[in-house]
C-alpha positions in Angstrom: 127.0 87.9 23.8 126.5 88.3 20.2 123.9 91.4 20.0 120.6 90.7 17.8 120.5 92.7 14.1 118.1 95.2 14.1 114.9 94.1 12.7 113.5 96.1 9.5 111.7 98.6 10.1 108.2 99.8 8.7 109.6 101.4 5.4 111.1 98.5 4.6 108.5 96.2 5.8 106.0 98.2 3.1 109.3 98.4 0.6 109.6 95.1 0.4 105.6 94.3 0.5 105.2 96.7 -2.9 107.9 94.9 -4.3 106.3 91.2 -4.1 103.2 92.2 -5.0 103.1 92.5 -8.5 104.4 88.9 -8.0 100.9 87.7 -6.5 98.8 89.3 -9.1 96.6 86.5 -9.4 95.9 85.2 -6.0 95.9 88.6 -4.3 93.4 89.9 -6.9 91.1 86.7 -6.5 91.0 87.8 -2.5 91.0 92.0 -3.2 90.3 93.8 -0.5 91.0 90.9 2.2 93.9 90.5 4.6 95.9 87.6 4.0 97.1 86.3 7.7 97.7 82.8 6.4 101.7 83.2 6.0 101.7 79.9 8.5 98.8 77.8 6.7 98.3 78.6 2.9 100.5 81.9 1.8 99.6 83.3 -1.6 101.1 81.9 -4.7 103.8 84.0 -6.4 102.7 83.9 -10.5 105.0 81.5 -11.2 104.0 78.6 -9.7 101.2 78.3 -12.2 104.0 78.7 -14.8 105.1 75.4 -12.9 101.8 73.9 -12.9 101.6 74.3 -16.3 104.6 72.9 -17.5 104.0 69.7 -15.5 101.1 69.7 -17.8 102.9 70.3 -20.9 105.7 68.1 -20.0 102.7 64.9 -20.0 101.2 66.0 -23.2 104.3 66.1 -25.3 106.4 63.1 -24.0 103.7 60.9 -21.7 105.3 58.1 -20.3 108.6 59.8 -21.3 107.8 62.2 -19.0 109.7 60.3 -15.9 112.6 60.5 -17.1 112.3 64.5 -17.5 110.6 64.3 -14.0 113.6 62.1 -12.6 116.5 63.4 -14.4 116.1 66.5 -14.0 113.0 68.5 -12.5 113.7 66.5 -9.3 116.9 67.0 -8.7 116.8 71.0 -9.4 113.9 70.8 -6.8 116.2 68.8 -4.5 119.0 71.2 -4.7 117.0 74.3 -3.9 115.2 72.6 -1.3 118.8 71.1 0.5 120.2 74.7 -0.6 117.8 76.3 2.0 118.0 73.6 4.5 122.2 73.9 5.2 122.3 70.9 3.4 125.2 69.5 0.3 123.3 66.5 0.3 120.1 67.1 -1.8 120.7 63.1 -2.9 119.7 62.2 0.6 116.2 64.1 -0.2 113.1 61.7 -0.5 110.1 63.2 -1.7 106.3 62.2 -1.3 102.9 63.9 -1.6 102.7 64.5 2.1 104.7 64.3 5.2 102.7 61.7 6.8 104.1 58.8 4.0 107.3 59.9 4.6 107.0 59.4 8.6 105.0 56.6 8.4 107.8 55.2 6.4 110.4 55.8 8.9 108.1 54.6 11.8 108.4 51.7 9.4 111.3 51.0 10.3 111.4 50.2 13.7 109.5 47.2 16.0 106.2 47.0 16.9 107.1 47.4 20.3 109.5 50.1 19.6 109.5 53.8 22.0 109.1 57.0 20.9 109.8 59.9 22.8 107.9 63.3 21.7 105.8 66.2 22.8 102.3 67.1 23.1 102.8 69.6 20.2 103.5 67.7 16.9 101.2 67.7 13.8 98.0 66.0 13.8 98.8 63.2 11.5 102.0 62.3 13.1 99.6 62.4 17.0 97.6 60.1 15.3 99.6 57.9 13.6 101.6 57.3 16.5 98.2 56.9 18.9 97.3 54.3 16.2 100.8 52.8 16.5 100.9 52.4 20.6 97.6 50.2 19.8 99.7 47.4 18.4 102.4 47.8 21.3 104.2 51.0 20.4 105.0 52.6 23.5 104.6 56.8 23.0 106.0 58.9 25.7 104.7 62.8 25.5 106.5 65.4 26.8 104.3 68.7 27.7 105.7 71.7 25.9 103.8 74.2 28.6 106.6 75.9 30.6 110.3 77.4 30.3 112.0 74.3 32.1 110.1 72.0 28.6 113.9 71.3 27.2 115.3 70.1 30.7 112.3 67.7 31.3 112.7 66.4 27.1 116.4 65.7 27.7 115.7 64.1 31.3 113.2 62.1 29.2 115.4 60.8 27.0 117.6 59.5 29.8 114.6 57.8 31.6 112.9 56.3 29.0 115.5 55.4 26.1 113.3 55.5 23.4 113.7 54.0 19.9 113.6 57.3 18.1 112.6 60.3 18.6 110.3 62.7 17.0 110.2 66.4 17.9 108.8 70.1 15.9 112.1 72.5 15.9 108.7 75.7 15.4 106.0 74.3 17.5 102.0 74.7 15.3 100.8 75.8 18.1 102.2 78.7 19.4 105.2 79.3 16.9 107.8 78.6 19.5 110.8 77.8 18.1 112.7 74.9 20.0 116.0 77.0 20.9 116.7 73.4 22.9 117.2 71.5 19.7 120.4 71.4 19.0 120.8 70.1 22.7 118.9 67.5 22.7 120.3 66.6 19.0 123.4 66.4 20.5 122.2 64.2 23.6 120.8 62.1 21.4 123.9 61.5 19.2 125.8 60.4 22.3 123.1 57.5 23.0 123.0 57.0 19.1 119.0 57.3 18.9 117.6 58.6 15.6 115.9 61.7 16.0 112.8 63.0 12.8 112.7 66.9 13.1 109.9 68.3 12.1 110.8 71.6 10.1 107.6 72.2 8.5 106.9 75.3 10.4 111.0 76.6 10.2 111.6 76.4 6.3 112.1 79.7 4.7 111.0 81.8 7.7 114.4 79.9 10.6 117.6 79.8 9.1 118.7 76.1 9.2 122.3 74.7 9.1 121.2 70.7 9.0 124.6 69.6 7.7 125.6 70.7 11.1 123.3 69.1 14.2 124.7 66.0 15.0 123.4 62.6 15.0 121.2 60.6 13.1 118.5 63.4 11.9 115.6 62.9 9.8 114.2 66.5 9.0 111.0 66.7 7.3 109.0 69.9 5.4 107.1 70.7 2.6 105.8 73.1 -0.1 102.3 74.2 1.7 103.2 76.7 4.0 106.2 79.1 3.6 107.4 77.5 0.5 104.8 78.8 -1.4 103.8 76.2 -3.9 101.2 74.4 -1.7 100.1 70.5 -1.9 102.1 67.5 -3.5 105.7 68.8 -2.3 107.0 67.4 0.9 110.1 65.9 1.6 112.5 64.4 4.4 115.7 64.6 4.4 117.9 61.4 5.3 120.6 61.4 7.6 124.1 60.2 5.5 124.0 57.1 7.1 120.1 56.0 5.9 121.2 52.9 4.5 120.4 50.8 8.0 116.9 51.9 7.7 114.4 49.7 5.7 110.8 51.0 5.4 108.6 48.2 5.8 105.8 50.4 4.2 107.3 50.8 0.8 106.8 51.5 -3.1 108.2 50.7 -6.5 109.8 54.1 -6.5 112.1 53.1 -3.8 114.4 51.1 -6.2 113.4 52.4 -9.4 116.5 51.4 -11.4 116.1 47.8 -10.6 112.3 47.9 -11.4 112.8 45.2 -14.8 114.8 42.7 -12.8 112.1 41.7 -10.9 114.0 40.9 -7.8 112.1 38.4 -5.1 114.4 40.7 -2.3 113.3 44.1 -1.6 116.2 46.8 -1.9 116.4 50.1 -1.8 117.7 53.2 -4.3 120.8 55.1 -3.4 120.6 58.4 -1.1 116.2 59.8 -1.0 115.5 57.0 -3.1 114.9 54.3 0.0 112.0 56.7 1.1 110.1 56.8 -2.0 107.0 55.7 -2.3 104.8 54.5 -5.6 103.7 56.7 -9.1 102.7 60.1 -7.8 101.7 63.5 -8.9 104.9 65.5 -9.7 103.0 69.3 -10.3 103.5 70.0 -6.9 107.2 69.2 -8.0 107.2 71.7 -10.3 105.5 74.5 -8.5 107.9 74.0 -6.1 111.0 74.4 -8.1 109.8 77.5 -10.1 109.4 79.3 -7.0 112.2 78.0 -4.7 114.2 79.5 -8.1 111.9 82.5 -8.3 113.0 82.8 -4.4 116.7 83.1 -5.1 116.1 85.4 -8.6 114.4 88.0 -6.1 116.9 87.4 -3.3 114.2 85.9 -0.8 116.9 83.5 1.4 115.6 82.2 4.5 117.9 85.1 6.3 115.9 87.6 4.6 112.7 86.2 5.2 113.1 85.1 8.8 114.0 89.0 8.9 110.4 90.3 7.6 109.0 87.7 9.7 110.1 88.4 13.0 109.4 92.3 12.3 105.5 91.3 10.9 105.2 89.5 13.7 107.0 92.1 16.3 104.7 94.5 14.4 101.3 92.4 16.0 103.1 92.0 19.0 103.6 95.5 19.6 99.7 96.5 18.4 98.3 93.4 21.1 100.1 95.5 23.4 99.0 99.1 22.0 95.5 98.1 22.0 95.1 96.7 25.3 93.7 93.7 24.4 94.9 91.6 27.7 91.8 93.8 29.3 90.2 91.9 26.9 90.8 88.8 27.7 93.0 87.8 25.6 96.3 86.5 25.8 99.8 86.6 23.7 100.7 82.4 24.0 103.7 83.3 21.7 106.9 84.1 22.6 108.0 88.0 22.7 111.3 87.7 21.8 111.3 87.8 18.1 114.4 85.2 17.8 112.2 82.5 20.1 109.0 83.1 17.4 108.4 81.2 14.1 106.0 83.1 11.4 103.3 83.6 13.1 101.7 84.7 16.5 99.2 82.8 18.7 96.6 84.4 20.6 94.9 82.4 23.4 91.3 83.2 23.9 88.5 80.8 24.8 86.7 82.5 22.2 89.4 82.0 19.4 87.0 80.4 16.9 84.0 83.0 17.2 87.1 86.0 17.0 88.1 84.1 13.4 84.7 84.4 12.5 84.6 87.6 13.3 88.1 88.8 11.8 86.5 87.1 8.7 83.8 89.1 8.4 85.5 91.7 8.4 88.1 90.9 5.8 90.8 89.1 7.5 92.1 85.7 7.0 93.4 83.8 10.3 92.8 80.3 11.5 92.5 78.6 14.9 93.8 75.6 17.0 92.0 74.8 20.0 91.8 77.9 22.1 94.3 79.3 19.9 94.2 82.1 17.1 97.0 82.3 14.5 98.1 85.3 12.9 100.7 84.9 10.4 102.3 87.7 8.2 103.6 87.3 4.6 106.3 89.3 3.5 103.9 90.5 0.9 101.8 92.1 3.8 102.5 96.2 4.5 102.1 97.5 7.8 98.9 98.8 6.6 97.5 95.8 6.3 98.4 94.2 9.7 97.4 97.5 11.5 93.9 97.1 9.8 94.0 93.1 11.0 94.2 93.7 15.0 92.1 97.0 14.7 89.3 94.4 13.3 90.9 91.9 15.8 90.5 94.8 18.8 87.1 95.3 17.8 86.2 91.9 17.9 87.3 91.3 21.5 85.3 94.7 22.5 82.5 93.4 20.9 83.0 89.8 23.4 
């Protein structure tokens, strides 16, 4: 058995945290004196992705319409290569983009019958729940798998077998409690040996769980985007198709899709090479941008997913280990994350029926978290010091003493 690399330890944690920081200047001094426990929701901008938004900006003003073929020809694909560099990917061609995830899987859910079945859990982002709720109202039959319990990747494969779905759709970091779905690449590979298409999810795993995507087998959609640990928020999601894409025809489709072609003025629909077929229509490329100065920014400051799936898992230990320190099972709460750090995404849940009133709380007193249901979600930037989460689940401790 291969034995785990130490995580860093707290000198490097705050090494590494007063390194970045000069980096943040502007969003960490328009939140001073606040604790930023958003690493799994909306991280802090690093300075140059206003660089970025500005030169989308300047980019319009000098050549307007002109700018497309900047945006298209070259912005883009950078952006694509950084992105697919990060993912395990050679094929950033095969990258569609779109202002949000839910296009992009609506497009793909597109592409399959009315009555078609999906298999998926009970754990998957609130647009894709609903858009598939939507869907089993015009005959779309939706099979949910519970995620509760350590037998959850048995009953998903035993799933597949009973119900042969369509495709499937499944989170490889679940939102809820930052599990990370050590099944996947079994059921990846079950469902290459029945040939059903399978959309992963990735959202939650880019740039905090290395990913080798070239690798899983299959035909994998993986999906992600620029809010969360890509640090260049809205406007920057993307999917990546499987090398074999061409089968699949999004009924639900734009003028984007086969841009090339757009002065023939075809009667037939087709598609563009590689991404292309999951474009959608004229769209908002600062997001774009933002994305690509800091993806490059990223690599300038040697911030690969290794590295920061490192400082996550040893931010995240570091909570773990203070939930434990400071009792706060007598208080009612309870750690719904794994412990291990290699089964935990960025961040770490916290069950408590009184999650929302202990946000509020951790508010007031300077702390940035969020909540799901009965769950409160701690994630920790790598521009965080050990300070700084300390002083989080002390106000978090007194909180829960407080009831």
């Amino acid at each position: 058995m291969t034995q785990a690399a130490p995580l860093p330890s707290a000198a490097e944690i705050d090494a590494l945290a007063a390194r970045l920081r000069p980096h943040y200047r502007r969003f960490l001094d328009a939140c001073a004196g606040e604790v930023l426990l958003t690493a799994h929701s909306h991280q802090a901008w690093p300075d140059v992705s206003r660089e970025g938004h500005m030169a989308a900006w300047d980019d319009a003003a000098r050549l307007a319409d002109r700018k497309w073929s900047r945006i298209l020809d070259e912005v883009l694909p950078a952006f694509r290569e950084r992105v697919a560099q990060r993912l395990g990917s050679s094929r950033p061609r095969d990258l569609a983009i779109a202002p949000n995830t839910h296009e992009l899987v609506y497009r793909l859910a597109s592409c399959f019958p009315r009555d078609a079945t999906v298999l998926t859990s009970d754990a998957e982002f609130h647009s894709l729940r609903r858009q598939l709720v939507r869907l089993s109202e015009d005959g779309t039959k939706v099979v949910n798998v519970a995620t509760a319990g350590d037998d959850f990747g048995a009953r998903f494969l035993a799933a597949i077998d009973e119900h042969r779905p369509s495709w499937v759709a499944l989170s490889q970091v679940l939102f809820t409690n930052s599990r990370i779905v050590t099944e996947l690449p079994r059921i990846l590979a079950a469902l290459a040996a029945r040939q059903v298409p399978a959309l992963v999810d990735a959202y939650h795993a880019f740039n905090v769980v290395p990913m080798d995507v070239d690798a899983w087998p299959g035909t994998v959609f993986v999906t992600g985007g620029g809010y969360k640990y890509a640090q260049s928020g809205e406007g920057a999601c993307w999917m990546l198709l499987p090398a074999d894409a061409e089968r699949y025809r999004p009924r639900q489709t734009g003028w984007f899709a086969d841009f090339a072609h757009l002065e023939e003025g075809a009667s037939a629909v087709e598609y563009g090479p590689g991404g292309q077929r999951f474009f959608g229509s004229t769209f908002d490329a600062a997001g774009i941008y933002r994305g690509l100065y800091v993806l490059r920014w990223m690599d300038e400051m040697g911030l690969t997913p290794s590295v920061l799936a490192a400082h996550a898992q040893a931010r995240t230990q570091r909570i773990v280990d203070a939930f434990d320190r400071l009792a706060l099972e007598r208080a009612g709460l309870r750690l719904a994350s794994p412990r291990e750090p290699e089964r935990r995404g960025g961040f770490v849940a916290i069950a408590s029926e009184g999650a929302s009133a202990l946000a509020a709380a951790l508010a007031e007193a300077g702390v940035r978290s969020d909540v799901r249901g009965h769950l409160l979600r701690l994630g920790p930037a790598p521009y965080l010091d050990c300070g700084d989460i300390d002083r989080a689940m002390d106000a978090l401790a007194a909180a829960a003493a407080r009831g």
